[in-house]
N, C-alpha and C positions, 0 to 999 in steps of 0.2 A: 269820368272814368271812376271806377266803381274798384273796391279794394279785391275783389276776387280777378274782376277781369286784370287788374295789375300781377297781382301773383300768378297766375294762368302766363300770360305773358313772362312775367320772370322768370318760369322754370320753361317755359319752350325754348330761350334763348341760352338753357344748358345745352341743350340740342342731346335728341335722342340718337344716341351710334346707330348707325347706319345697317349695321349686323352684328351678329354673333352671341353670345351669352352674355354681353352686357347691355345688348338691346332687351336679349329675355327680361334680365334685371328691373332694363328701365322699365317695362311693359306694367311690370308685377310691381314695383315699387311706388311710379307716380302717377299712375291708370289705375281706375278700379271697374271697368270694362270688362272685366276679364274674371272670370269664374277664379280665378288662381289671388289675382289684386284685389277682390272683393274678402277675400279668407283672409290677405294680408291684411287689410283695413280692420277687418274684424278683431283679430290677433292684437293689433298694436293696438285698437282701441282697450281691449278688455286689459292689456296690458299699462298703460296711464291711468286707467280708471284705478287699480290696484294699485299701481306704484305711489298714486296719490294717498291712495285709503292710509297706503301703511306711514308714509310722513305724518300724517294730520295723525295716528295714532300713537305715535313715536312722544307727540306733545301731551299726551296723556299719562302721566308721572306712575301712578299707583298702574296701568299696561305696562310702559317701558319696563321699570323697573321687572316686570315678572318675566317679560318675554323679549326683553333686551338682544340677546344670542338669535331667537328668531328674524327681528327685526334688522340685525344687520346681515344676515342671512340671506333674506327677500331684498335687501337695499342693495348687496353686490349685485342679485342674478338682474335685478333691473336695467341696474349699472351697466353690468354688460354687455345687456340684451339691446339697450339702445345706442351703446357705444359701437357695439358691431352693426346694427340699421343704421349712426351716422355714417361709419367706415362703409357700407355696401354706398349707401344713396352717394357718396365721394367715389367711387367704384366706376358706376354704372354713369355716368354726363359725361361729356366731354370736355366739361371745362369747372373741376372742381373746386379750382379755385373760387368761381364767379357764385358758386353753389354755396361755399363756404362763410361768402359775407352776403348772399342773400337773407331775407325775413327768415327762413323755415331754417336754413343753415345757424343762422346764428339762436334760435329757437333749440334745435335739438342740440347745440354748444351747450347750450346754458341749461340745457336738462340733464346733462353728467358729468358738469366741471366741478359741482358744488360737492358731489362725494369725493373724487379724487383731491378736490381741494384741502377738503377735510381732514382725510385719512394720511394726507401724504405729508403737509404743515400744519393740521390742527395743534399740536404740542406746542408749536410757534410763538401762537396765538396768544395774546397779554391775557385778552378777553375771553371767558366763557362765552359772555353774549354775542357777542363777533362771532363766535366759534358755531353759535348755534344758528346765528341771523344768514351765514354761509350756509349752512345746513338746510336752512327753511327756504332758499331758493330752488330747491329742485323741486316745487311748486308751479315752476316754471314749465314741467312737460304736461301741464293742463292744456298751455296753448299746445300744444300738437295737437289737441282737437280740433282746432280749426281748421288743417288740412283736412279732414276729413267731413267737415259738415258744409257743404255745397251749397244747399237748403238755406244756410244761412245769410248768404247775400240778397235774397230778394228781401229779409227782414231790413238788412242794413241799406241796402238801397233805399226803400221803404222810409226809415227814419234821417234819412241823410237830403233825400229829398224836402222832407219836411222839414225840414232845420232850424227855415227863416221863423216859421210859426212857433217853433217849440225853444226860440229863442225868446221869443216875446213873450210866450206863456214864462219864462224864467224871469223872463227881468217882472214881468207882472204880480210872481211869488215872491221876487225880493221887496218888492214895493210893497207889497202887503204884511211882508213879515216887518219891515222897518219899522213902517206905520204901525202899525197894533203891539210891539215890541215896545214903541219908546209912549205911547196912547197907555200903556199898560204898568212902565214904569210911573208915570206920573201920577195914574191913577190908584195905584196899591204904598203910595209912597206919600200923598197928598198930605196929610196931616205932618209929618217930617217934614215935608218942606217948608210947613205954616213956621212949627217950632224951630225951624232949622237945627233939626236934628238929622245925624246920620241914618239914612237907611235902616229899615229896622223889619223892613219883610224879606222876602227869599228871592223877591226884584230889589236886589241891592244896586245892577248895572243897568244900564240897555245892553249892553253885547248878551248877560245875564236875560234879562227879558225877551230877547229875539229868538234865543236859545231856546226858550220856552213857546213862543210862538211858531218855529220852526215843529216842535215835537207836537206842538198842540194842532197846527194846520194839518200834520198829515198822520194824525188820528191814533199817533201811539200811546199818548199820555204815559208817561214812566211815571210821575206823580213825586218827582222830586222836588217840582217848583209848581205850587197850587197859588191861585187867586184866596184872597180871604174876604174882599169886601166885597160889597152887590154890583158893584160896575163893574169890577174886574171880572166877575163870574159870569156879568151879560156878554161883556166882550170876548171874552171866553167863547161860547155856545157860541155867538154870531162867526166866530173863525174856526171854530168843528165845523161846521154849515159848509162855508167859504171853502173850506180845506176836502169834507165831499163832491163839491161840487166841479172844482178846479180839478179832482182826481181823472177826470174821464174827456177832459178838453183835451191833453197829449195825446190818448187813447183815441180818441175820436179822425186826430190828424193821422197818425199811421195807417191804423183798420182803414180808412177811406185812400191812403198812396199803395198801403197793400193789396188791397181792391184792385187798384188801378195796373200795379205792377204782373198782378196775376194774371189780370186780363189780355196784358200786354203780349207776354209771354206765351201765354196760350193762342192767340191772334197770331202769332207770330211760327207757333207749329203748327197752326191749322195751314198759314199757308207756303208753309215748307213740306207739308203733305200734300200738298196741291201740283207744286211744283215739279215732287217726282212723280207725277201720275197726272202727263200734261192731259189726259180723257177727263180727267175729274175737273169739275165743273164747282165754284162753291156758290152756295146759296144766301140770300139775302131775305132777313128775317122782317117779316111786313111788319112788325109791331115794334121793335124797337130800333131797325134799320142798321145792325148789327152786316155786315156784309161778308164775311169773312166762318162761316158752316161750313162745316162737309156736306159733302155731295149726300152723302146715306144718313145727314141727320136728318131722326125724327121729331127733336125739339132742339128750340134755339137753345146753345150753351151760356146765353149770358139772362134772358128773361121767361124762359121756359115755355113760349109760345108755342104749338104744335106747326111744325114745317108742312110748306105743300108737298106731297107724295107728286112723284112722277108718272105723267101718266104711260101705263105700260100699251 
C-alpha cells in the first residue's frame, strides 16, 4: 500500500453527502475533476506558494524591519483564507470529526495555529526564540502541497520499492566514509602519533575526519578541513572519484522502478481502454512481445517497432 492510495482511502471514508450544497462543496474542494476544483487547486496552490514566500521573508531583518505592517497584513489574509478552507473542508464530510485528526486535517491545523498562537499568547512567552520557533511553523502549509501533486506517488512508489538497494547503497556510504575518515585520521596525524603529541592538523578527531569525508564523498568541498600531506591528498582524489561514482547507482535504481512503474500504469489504461470498447481488439508487438497496444496503434508504445496495419 502506497501513501496516496492510503490517503485517497482516508478522505473517501469522510464519505461525500449524498446531496445538496455540501456535496457541491465536496465535489469542488476534494476533486479536481471538475473545471470549478481544478481553479480551486490553482487558487490554494498559488496561495501557499505566497504565504510561504512571505514567512521565509519575514526572516530577513533588514525586509522585516521596513515592511513589518505589510507582512502581518498578508499573514492575517492568509490566516484567514485557510482557516475558512479548514472550516469549509469540516463543512462539507460527513464526519468531521474523522476529517479533523486525519493527515491533511491535522496538516491544514498546524497551518494557522502557529499565528493565532502567536498573536493571542505571544506576550506570554519567556522566550523570544520560542516566540519566533512558534511563528516559523506555519512552514507547515508547504505540505498542503501534496494534496495537490498526484504525479508524485508514482515518484514515491518508485523509490519505496527500491528501498532494499538504496539501503545497501547507504550502509556501503557509511562503510566507506568510516574507512577513509579514520584511514585519513591516522594518516594527516602520523608523525603526532610517533611523538605522541596532540593532534596538530584540522583531523584532530575521527567524528572530525568523517565529517570531512562525508563533504569530500559528495563533491562539496567547503575547504574547512584540507589534507596537507601526499597520502592524505591521494586519498582525497581516490574518494572525489568513489563519491562520482556512487552518485548515480541510487539514480540508476529508481530511473530503472520508474521505467517500470510507468509502464505499468500505462499497460494498465491501455487495457481499461480495451475493456470499454469490448470490439477493440489489442495488439501484440512482434518485436518486443509487449501484448497490451491499441487496436489503432501505429507503433508499439514501449519499443517503437512499427505495428502490422490491418488489413482493410
Amino acid at each position: 500500500m502506497n501513501v496516496h492510495d492510503h490517503f485517497t482511502r482516508q478522505e473517501r471514508r469522510l464519505q461525500c453527502p449524498a446531496s445538496g450544497w455540501r456535496r457541491e462543496l465536496y465535489i469542488i474542494i476534494f476533486e479536481s475533476d471538475t473545471p470549478t476544483g481544478k481553479l480551486f487547486d490553482i487558487g490554494l496552490l498559488i496561495a501557499i506558494l505566497v504565504s510561504v514566500a512571505v514567512v521565509s521573508m519575514e526572516t530577513v531583518s533588514s525586509v522585516a524591519d521596513r515592511y513589518s505592517w505589510y507582512f502581518q497584513a498578508l499573514e492575517w489574509s492568509f490566516t484567514i483564507l485557510f482557516t475558512a478552507e479548514y472550516l469549509v473542508r469540516l463543512s462539507c464530510v460527513r464526519k468531521p470529526q474523522r476529517y479533523m485528526f486525519s493527515f491533511w486535517g491535522l496538516i491544514d491545523l498546524c497551518s494557522i495555529l502557529p499565528t493565532y498562537i502567536f498573536y493571542l499568547a505571544g506576550s506570554h512567552f519567556a522566550s523570544v526564540a520560542m516566540v519566533r520557533s512558534i511563528r516559523l511553523l506555519r512552514v507547515f502549509r508547504v505540505l498542503k502541497l501534496l494534496r495537490l501533486m498526484s504525479e508524485a506517488d508514482v515518484l514515491y512508489r518508485s523509490i519505496w520499492d527500491s528501498r532494499g538497494k538504496i539501503v545497501v547503497f547507504l550502509f556501503t556510504v557509511v562503510i566507506a566514509v568510516t574507512l577513509s575518515g579514520t584511514l585519513m585520521y591516522q594518516v594527516e596525524n602520523f608523525d603526532d602519533h610517533l611523538n605522541n603529541r596532540a593532534p596538530s592538523s584540522s583531523f584532530d578527531s575521527i567524528p572530525q575526519s568523517m565529517y570531512w569525508a562525508i563533504v569530500t564523498m559528495t563533491t562539496v568541498g567547503y575547504g574547512d578541513v584540507v589534507p596537507k600531506t601526499t597520502a592524505g591528498k591521494i586519498i582525497s582524489a581516490v574518494l572525489i572519484l568513489l563519491g562520482y561514482s556512487l552518485i548515480i547507482v541510487p539514480t540508476g535504481f529508481v530511473t530503472a522502478r520508474l521505467s517500470e512503474t510507468v509502464h505499468a500504469r500505462n499497460r494498465l489504461g491501455n487495457r481499461a481502454l480495451a475493456d470499454e470498447n469490448e470490439d477493440d481488439e489489442l495488439k501484440t508487438c512482434q518485436r518486443c512481445g509487449r501484448d497490451d497496444q491499441p487496436s489503432d496503434a501505429r507503433y508499439c508504445n514501449q519499443c517503437g517497432e512499427p505495428m502490422p496495419r490491418e488489413e482493410e
